[in-house]
PASEBA-1860 file (N, C-alpha, C; in nm, 3 decimals):
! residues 243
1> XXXXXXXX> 0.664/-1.790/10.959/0.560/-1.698/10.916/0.424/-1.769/10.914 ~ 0.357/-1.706/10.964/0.168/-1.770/10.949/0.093/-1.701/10.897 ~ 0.052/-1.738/10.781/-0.031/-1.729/10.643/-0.163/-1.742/10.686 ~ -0.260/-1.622/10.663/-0.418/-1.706/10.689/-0.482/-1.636/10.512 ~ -0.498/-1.718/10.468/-0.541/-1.745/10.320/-0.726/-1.770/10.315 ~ -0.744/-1.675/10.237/-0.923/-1.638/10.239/-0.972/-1.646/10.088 ~ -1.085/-1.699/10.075/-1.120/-1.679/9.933/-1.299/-1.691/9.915 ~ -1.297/-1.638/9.805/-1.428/-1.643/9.764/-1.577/-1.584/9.894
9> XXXXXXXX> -1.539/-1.486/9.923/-1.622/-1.397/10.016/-1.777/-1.350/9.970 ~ -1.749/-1.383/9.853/-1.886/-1.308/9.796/-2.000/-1.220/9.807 ~ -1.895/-1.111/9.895/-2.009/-1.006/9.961/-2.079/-1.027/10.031 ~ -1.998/-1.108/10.128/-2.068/-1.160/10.265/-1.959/-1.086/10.375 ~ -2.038/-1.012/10.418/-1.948/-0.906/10.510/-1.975/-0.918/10.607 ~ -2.058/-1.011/10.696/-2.096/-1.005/10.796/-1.973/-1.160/10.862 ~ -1.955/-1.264/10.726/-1.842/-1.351/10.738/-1.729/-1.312/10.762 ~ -1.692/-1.237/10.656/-1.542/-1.140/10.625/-1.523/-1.101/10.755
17> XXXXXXXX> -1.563/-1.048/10.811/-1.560/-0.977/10.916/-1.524/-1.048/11.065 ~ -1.594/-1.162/11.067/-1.584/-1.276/11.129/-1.458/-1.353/11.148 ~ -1.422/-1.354/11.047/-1.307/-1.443/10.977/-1.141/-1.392/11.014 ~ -1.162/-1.254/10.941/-1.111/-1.157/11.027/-1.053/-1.154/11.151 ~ -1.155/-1.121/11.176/-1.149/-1.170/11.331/-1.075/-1.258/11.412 ~ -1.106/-1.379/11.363/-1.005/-1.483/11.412/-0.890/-1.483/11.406 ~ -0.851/-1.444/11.234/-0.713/-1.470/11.193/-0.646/-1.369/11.297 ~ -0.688/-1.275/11.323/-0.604/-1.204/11.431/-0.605/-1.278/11.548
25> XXXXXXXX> -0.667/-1.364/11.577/-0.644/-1.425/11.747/-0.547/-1.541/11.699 ~ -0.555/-1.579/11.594/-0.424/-1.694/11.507/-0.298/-1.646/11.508 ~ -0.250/-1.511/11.532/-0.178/-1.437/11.528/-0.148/-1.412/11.386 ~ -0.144/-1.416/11.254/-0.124/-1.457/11.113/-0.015/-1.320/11.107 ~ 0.053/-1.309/11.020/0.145/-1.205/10.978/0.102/-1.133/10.823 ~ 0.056/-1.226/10.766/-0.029/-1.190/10.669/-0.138/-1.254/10.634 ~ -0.233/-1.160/10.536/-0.370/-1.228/10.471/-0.343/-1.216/10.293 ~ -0.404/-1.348/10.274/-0.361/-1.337/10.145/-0.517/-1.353/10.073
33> XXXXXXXX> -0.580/-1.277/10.007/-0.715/-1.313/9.916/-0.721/-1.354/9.822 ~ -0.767/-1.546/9.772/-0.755/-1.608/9.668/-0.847/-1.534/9.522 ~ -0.965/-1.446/9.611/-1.064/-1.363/9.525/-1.157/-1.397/9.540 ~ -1.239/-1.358/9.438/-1.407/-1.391/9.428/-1.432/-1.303/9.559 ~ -1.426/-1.218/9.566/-1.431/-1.085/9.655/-1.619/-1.043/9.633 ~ -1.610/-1.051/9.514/-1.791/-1.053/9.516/-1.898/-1.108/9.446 ~ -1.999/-1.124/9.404/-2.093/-1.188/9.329/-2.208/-1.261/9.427 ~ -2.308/-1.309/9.415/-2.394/-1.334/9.475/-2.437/-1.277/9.627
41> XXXXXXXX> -2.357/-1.231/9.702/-2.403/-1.141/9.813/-2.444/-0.991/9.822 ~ -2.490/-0.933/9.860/-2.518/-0.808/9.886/-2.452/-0.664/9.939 ~ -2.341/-0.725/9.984/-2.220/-0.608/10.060/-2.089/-0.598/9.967 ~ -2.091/-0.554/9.848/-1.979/-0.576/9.727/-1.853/-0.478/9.784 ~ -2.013/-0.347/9.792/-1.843/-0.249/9.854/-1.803/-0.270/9.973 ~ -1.898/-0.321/10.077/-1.828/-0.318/10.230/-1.721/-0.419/10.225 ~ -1.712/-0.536/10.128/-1.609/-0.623/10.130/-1.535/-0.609/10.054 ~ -1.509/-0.554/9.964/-1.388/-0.438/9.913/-1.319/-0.391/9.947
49> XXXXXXXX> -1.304/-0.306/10.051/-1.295/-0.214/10.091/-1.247/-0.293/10.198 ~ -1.273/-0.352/10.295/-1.254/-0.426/10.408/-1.112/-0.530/10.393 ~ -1.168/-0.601/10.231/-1.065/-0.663/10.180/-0.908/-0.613/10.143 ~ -0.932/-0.476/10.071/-0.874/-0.405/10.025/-0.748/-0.324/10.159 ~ -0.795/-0.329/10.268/-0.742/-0.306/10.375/-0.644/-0.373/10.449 ~ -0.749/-0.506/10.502/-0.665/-0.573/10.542/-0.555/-0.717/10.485 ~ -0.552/-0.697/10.361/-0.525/-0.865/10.278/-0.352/-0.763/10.251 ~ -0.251/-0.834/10.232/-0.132/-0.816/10.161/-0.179/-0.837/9.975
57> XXXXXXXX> -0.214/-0.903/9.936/-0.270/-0.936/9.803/-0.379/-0.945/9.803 ~ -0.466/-0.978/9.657/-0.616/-1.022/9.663/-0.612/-1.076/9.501 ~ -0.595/-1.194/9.443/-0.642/-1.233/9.352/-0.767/-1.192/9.262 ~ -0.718/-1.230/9.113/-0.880/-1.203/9.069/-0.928/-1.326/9.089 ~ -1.057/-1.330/9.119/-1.141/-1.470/9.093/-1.252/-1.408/8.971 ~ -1.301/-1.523/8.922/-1.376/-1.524/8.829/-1.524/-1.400/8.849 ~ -1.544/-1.407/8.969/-1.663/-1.296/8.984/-1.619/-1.147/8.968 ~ -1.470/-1.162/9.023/-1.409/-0.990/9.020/-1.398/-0.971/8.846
65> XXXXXXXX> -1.398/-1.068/8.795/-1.301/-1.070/8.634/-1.442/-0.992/8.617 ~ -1.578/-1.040/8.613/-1.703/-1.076/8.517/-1.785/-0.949/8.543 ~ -1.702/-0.862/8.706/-1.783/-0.728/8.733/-1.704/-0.655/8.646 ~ -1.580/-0.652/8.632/-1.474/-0.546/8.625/-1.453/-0.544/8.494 ~ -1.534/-0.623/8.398/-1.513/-0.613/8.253/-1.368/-0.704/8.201 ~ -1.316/-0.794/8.273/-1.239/-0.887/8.209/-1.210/-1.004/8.204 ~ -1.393/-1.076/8.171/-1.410/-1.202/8.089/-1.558/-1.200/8.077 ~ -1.586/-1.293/7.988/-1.723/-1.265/7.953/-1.813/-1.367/8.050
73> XXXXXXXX> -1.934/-1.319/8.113/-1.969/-1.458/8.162/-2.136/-1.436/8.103 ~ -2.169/-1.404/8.006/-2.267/-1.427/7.901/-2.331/-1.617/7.908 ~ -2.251/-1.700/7.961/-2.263/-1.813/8.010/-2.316/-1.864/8.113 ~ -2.283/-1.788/8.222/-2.320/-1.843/8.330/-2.503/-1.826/8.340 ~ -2.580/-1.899/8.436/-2.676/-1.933/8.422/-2.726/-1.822/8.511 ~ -2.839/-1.791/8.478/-2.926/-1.636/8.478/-2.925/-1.586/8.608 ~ -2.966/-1.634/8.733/-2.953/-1.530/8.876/-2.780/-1.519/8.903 ~ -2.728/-1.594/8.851/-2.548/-1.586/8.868/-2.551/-1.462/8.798
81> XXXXXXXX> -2.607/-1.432/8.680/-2.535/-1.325/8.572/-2.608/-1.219/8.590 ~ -2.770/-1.207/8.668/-2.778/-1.114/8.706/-2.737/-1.044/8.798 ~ -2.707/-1.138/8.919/-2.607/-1.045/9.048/-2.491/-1.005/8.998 ~ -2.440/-1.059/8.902/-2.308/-0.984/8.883/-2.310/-0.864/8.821 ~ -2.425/-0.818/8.736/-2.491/-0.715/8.647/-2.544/-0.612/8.748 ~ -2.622/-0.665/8.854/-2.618/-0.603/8.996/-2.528/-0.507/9.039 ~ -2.397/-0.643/9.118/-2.308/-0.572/9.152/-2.229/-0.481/9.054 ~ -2.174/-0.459/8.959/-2.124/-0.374/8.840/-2.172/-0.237/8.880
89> XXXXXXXX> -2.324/-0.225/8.898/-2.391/-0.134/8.880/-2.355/-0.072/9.018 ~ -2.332/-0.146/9.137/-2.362/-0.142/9.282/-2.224/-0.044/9.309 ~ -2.089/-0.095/9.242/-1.993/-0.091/9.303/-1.919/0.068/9.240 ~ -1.827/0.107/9.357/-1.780/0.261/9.317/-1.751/0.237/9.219 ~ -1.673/0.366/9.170/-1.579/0.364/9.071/-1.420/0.333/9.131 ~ -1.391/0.361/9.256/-1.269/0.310/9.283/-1.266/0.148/9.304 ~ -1.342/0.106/9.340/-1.363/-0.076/9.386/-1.333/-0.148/9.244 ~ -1.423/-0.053/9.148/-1.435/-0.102/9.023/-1.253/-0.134/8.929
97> XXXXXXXX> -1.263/-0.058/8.994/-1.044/-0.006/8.918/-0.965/-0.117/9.038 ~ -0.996/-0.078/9.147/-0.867/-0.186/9.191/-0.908/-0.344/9.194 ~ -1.053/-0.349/9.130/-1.069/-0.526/9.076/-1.013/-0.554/8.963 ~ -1.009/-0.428/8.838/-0.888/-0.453/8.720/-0.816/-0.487/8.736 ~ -0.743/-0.443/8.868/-0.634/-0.420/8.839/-0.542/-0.536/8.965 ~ -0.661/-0.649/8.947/-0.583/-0.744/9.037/-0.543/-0.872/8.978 ~ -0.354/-0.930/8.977/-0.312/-1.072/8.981/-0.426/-1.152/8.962 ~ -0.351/-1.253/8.891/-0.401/-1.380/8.834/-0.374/-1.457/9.022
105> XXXXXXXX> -0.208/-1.430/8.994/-0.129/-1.565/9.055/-0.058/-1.451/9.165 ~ -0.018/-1.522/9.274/0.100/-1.469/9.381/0.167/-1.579/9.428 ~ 0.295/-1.525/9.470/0.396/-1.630/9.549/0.494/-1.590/9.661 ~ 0.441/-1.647/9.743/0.598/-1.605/9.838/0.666/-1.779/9.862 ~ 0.792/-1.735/9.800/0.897/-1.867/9.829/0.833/-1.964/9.758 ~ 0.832/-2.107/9.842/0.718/-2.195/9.784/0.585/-2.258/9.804 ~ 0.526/-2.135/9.809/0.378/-2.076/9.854/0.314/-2.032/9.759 ~ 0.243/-2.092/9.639/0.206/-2.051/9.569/0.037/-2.024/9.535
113> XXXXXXXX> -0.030/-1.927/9.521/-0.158/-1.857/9.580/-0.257/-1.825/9.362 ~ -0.391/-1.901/9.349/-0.397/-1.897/9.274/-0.563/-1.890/9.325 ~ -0.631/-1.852/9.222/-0.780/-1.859/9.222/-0.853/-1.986/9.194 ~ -0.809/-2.071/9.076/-0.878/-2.185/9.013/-0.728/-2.273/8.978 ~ -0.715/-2.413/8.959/-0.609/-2.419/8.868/-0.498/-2.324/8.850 ~ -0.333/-2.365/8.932/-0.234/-2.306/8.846/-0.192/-2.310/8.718 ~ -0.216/-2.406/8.629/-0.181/-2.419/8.544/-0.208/-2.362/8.425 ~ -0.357/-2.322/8.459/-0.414/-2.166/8.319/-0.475/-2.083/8.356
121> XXXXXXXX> -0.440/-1.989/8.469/-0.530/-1.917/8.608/-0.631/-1.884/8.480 ~ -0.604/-1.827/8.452/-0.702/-1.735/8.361/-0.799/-1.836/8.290 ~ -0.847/-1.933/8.278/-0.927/-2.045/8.234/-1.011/-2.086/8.370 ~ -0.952/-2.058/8.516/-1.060/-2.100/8.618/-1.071/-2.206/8.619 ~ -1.010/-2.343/8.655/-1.058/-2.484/8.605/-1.043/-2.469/8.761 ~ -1.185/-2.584/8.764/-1.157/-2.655/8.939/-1.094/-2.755/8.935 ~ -1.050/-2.744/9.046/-0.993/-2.862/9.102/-1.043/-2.913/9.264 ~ -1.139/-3.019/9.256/-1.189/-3.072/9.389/-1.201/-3.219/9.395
129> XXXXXXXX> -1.138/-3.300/9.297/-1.170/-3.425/9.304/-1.036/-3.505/9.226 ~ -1.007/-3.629/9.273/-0.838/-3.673/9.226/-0.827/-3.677/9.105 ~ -0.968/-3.697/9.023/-0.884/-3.703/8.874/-0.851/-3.574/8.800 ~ -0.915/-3.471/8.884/-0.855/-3.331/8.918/-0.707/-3.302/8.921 ~ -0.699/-3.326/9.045/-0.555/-3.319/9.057/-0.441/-3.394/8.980 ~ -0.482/-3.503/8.906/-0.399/-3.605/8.898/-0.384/-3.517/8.733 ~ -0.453/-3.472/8.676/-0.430/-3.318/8.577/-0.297/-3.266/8.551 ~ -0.276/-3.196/8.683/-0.159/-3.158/8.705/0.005/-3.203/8.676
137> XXXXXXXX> 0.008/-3.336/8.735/0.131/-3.417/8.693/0.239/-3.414/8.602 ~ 0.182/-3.415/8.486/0.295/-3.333/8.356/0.338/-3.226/8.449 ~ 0.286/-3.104/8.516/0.325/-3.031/8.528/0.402/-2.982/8.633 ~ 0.400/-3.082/8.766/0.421/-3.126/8.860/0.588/-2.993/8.874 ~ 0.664/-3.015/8.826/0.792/-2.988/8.812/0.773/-2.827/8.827 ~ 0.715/-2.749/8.784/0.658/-2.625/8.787/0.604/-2.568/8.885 ~ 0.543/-2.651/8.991/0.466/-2.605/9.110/0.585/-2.568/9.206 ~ 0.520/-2.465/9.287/0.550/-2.479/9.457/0.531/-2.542/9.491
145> XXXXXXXX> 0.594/-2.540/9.638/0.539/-2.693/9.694/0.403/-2.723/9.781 ~ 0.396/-2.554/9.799/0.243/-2.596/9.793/0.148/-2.453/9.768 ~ 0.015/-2.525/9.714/-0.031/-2.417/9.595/-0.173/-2.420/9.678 ~ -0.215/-2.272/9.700/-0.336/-2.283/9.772/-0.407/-2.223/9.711 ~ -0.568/-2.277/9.651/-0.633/-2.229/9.537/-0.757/-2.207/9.653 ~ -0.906/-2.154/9.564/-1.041/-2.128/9.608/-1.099/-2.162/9.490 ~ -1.218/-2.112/9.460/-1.325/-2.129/9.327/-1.428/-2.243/9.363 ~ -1.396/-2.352/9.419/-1.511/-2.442/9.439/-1.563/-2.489/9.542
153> XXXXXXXX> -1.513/-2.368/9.645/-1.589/-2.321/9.818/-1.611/-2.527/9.856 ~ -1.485/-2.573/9.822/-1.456/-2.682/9.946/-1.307/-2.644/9.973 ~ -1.323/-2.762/10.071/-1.207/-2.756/10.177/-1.138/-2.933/10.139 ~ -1.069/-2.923/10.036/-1.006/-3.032/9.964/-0.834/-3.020/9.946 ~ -0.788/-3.126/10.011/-0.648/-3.100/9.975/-0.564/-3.247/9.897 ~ -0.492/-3.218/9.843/-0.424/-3.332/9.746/-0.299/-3.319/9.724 ~ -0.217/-3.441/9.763/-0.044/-3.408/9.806/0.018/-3.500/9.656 ~ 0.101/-3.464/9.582/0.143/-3.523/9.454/0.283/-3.568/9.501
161> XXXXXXXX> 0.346/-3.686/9.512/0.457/-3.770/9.505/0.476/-3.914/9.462 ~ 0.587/-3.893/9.458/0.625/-4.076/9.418/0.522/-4.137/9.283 ~ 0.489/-4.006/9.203/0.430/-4.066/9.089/0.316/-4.085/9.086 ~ 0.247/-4.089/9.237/0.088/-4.069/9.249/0.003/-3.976/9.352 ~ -0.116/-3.931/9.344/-0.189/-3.836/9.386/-0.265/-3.884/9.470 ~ -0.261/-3.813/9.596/-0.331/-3.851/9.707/-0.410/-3.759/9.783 ~ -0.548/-3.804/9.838/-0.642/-3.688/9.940/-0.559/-3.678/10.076 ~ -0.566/-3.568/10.095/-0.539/-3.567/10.251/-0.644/-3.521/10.333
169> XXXXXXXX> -0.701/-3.606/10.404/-0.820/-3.551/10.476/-0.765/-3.558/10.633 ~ -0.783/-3.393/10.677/-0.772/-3.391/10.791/-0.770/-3.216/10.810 ~ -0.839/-3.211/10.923/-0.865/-3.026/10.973/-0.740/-2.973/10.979 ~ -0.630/-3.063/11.045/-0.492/-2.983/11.013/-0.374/-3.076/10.982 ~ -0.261/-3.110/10.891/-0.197/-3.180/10.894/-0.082/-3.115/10.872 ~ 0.045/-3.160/10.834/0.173/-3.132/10.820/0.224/-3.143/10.681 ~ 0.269/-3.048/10.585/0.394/-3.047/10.476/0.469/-3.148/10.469 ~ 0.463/-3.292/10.390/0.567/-3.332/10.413/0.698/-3.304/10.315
177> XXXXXXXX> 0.821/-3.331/10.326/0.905/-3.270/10.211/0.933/-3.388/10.100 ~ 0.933/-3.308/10.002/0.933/-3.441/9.848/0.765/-3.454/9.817 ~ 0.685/-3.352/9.868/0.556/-3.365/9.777/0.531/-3.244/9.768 ~ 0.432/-3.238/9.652/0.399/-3.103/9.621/0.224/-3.101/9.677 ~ 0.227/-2.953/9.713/0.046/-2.946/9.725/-0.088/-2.951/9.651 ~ -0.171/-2.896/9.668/-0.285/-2.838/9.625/-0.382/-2.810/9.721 ~ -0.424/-2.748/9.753/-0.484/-2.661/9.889/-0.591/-2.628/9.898 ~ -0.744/-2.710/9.884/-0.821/-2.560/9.806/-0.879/-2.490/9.976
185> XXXXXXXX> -0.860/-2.412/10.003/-0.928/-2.316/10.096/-1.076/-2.309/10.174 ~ -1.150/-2.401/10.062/-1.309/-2.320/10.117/-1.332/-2.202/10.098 ~ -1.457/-2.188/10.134/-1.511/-2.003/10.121/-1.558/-1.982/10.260 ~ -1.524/-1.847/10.269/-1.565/-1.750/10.366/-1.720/-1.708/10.366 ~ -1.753/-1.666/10.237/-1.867/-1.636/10.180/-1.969/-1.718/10.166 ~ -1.968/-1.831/10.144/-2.068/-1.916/10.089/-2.003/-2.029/10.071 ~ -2.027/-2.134/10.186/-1.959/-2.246/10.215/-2.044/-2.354/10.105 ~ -2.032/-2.414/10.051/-2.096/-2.578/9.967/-2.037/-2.704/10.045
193> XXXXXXXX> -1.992/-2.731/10.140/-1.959/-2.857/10.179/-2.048/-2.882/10.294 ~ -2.163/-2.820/10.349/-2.240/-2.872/10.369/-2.251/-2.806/10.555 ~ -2.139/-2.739/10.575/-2.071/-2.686/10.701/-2.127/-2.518/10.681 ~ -2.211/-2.464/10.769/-2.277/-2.334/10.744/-2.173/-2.225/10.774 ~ -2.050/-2.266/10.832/-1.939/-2.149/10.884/-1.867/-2.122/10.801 ~ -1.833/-1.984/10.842/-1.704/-1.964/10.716/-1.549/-2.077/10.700 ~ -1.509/-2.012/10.612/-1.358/-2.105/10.626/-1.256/-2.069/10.610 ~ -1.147/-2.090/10.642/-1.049/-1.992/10.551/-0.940/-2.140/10.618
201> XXXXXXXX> -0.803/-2.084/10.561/-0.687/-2.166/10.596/-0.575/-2.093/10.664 ~ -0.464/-2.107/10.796/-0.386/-2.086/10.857/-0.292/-2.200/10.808 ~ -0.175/-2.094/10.744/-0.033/-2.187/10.676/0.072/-2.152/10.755 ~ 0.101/-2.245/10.853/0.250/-2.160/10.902/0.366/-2.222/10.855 ~ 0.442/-2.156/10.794/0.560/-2.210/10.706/0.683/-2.241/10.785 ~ 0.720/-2.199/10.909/0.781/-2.281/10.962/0.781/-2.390/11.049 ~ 0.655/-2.416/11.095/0.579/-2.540/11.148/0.534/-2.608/11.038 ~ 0.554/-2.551/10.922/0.495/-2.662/10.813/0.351/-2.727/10.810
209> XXXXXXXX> 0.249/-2.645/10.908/0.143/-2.674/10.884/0.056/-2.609/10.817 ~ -0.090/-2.704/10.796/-0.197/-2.631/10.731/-0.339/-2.663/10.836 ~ -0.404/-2.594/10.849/-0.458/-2.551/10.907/-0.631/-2.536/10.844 ~ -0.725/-2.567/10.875/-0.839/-2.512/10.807/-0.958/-2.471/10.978 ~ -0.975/-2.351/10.946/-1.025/-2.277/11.019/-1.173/-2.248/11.001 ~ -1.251/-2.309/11.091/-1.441/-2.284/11.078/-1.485/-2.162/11.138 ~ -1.550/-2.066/11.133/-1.640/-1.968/11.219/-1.761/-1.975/11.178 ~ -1.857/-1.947/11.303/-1.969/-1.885/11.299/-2.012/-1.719/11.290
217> XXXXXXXX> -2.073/-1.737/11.234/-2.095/-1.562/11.187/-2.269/-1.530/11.160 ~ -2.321/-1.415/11.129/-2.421/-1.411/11.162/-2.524/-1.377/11.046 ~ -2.544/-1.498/11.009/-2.602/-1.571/10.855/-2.745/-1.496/10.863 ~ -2.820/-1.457/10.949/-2.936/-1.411/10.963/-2.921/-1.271/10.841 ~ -2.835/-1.236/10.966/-2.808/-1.070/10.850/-2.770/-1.095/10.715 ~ -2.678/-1.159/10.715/-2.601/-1.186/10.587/-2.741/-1.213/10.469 ~ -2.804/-1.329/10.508/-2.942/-1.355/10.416/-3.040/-1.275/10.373 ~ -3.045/-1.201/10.495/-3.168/-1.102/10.467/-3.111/-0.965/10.409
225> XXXXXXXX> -2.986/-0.928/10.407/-2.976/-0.815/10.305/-2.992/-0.860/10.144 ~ -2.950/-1.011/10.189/-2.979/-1.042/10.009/-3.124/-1.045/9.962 ~ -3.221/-1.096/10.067/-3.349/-1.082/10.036/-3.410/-0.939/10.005 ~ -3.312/-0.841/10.092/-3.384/-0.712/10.052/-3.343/-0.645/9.944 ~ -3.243/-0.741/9.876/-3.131/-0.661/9.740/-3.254/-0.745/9.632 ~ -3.174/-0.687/9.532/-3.265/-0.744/9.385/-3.156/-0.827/9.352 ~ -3.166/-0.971/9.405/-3.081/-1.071/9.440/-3.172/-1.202/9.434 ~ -3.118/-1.322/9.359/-3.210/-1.452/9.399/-3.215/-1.491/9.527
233> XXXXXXXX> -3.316/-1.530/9.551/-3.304/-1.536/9.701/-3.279/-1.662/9.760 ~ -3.261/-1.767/9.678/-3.131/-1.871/9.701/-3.054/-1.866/9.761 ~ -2.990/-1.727/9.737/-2.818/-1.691/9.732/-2.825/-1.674/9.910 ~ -2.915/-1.631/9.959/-2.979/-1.594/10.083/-2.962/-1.735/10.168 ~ -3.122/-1.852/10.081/-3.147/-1.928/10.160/-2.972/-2.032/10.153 ~ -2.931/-2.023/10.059/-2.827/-2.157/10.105/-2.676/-2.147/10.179 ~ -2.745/-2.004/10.252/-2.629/-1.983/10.345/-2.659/-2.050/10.490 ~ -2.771/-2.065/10.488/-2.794/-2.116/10.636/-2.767/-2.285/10.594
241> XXX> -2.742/-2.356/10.454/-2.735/-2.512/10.463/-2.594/-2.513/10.429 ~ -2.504/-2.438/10.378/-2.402/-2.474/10.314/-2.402/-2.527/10.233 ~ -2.454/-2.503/10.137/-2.478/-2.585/9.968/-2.460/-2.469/9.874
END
């Protein structure tokens, strides 16, 4: 089976779309959405709706929780909390109900699909750096064997065996057996590693690979609807740097 695993889109529909795209020339059998479906972009419902179509699942991520009324983000720092106050306002009333009404966590076999951290989905903790992962360990025994998260739009992976935690850096590598994963995905939406293309991941479970997948997509548009929304216009410019 080949898994193409998407996250954190952020109402970037001109990516989504893109992305899309590919995974069908990947041949994938399913799409799985880690979340963060919207917040800082400008297309909440077109990627809803789009999402809502083509994904087998769709996680909550922390932006779906903070539109949909279930968590507070009274915290987060002011153009974050106004786009999300934005989108709330932006989005139907049906978009609005099936973001309630979406999973923490999903699993097929030992494929396990989470937004932030398995270990307290609902707390959102990142995980992008080893003393990150190395977190986990107590809990080690509990995981799939491999767990593919989003939330901190890199493309970071970390294999747990033999008592210690290790990076795996590489665009595609292999499952080995007797370790467990951690996966994080990248974003589709709004890349931070410095790479302006979308990202997503291709898992094929009986080749045992992983896969991380780049596109180009057409950031022009994508920016300038945010410039024309009542949107920081950050959210705009740091799509063309990946930051």
């Amino acid at each position: 089976m080949r898994l193409a695993i998407i996250s954190d889109i952020h109402s970037n529909f001109e990516a989504l779309t893109e992305v899309l795209r590919t995974a069908e020339q990947y041949k994938v059998d399913r799409i799985v959405s880690l979340g963060d479906v919207v917040g800082y972009g400008a297309s909440a419902n077109e990627c809803c709706e789009l999402v809502r179509s083509a994904t087998e699942v769709t996680l909550l991520g922390n932006h779906d929780a903070a539109v949909a009324g279930r968590m507070d983000y009274s915290f987060y720092y002011d153009a974050a909390r106004h786009a999300l106050d934005w989108t709330a306002n932006v989005l139907t009333d049906e978009n609005i109900a099936w973001l309630r009404s979406l999973p923490y966590t999903y699993r097929i076999g030992e494929t396990g699909f989470c937004h932030g951290s398995p270990i307290d989905p609902k707390a959102y903790e990142y995980i992008f750096a080893l003393e990150q992962a190395r977190e986990l360990m107590p809990h080690v025994q509990d995981l799939p064997e491999v767990t593919f998260i989003g939330h901190s739009h890199l493309c970071k992976a970390f294999a747990i065996g033999n008592g210690e935690v290790n990076d795996v850096v590489a665009q595609k590598f292999g499952v080995r057996r007797g370790y467990k994963y951690i996966i994080s995905v990248g974003s589709v939406g709004q890349p931070r590693d410095y790479d302006n293309r979308a990202c997503f991941v291709v898992h094929d479970t009986d080749a045992r690979t992983v896969e991380y997948v780049r596109v180009e997509y057409d950031i022009e548009t994508s920016a300038q609807k945010i410039f024309d929304a009542d949107l920081a216009l950050n959210f705009g410019k740091r799509l063309f740097l990946g930051v």
